[in-house]
Steps between C-alpha positions, in 0.01 A plus 500: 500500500422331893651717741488306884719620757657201651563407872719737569345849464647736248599215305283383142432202286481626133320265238454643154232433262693260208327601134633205269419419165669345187815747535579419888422755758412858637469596872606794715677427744520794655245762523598833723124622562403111636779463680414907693143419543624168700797647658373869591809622309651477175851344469758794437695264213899599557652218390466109306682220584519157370706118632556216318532204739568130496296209675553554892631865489382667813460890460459675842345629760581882358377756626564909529512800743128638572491746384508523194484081500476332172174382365509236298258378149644144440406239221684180325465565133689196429566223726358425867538632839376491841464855654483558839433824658582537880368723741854606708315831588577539893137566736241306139264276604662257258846578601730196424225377236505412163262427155650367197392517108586292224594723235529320157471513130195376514292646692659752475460679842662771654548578891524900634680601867482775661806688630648332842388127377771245490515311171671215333431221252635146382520384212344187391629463116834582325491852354191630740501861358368755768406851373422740776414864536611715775365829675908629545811442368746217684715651751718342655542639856120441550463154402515204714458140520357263717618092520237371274527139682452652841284250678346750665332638214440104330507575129377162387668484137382207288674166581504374108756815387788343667814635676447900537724712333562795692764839513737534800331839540191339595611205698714751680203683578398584865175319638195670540583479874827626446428812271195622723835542737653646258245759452497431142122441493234727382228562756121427416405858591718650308435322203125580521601852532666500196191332331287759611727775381439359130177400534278695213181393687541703785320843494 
């Protein structure tokens, strides 16, 4: 598999290798000692999670307490999405920023945050199936939401999908403005911190 980190650091592009032949298809889509030797850590799995979504469904901006955070290992095995990782870590160079991946069923890639990273995704078919695993277990007094339409931050979702489809949860979401008040936000030093207390390169 291609391992590239994307624009906003501790966040990867995953593209497996696709082995087809007169039966259909092999690939590994994910692979623990790639994804360490990219990373500097390996991905403590505590928990797997998967969405079924229609056309337009919104899902996000989620994000956890640091620490622990929640990474994330996210692929489409059936369907299409746009992913979209955003960097809401207070004091980053790319603080406010976001990347996006299109993670479908046919390529067949998969997109890995680091703890403290915003994420979300929209579906752009009926029955977009998201599988995703996750460094901790979901708890609810340390997760929180940002507005996923917040201007400020400029998700550009595709035009052709429609009317969005989103949860009161996240339209009732503070901005990113508004939960930096809050105090709700991880801070970049922190979070790189916390990377460098799992990091198995350091010696």
């Amino acid at each position: 598999m291609q391992i590239r980190e994307l624009s906003i650091p501790d966040a990867y592009e995953i593209t497996p290798i696709q082995r087809r032949d007169d039966r259909g298809v092999f690939l590994e889509w994910y692979r623990h000692d790639l994804l360490e030797e990219a990373v500097g850590h390996s991905l403590d799995l505590r928990q797997a999670n998967t969405s079924v979504s229609q056309k337009g469904v919104v899902r996000g901006i989620h994000f956890a307490d640091i620490p622990p955070g929640q990474a994330k290992y996210v692929t489409a095995p059936h369907g299409a999405v746009v992913d979209f990782v955003v960097d809401i870590r207070v004091g980053s160079p790319t603080f406010g920023e976001w990347d996006s991946v299109l993670l479908d069923s046919i390529d067949r890639r998969a997109i890995y945050l680091g703890e403290g990273l915003g994420h979300a995704f929209v579906a752009l078919t009926d029955d977009a199936t998201v599988s995703y695993l996750v460094s901790d277990t979901y708890n609810a007094s340390r997760e929180h939401g940002i507005d996923p339409t917040d201007p400020a931050i400029g998700l550009v979702f595709p035009p052709e999908i429609g009317e969005l489809l989103l949860s009161p949860k996240d339209t009732d979401a503070p901005s990113l403005a508004e939960a930096a008040e809050l105090g709700l936000l991880p801070r970049w030093a922190d979070a790189r911190a916390f990377y460098k207390s799992l990091d198995t390169k350091v010696v």
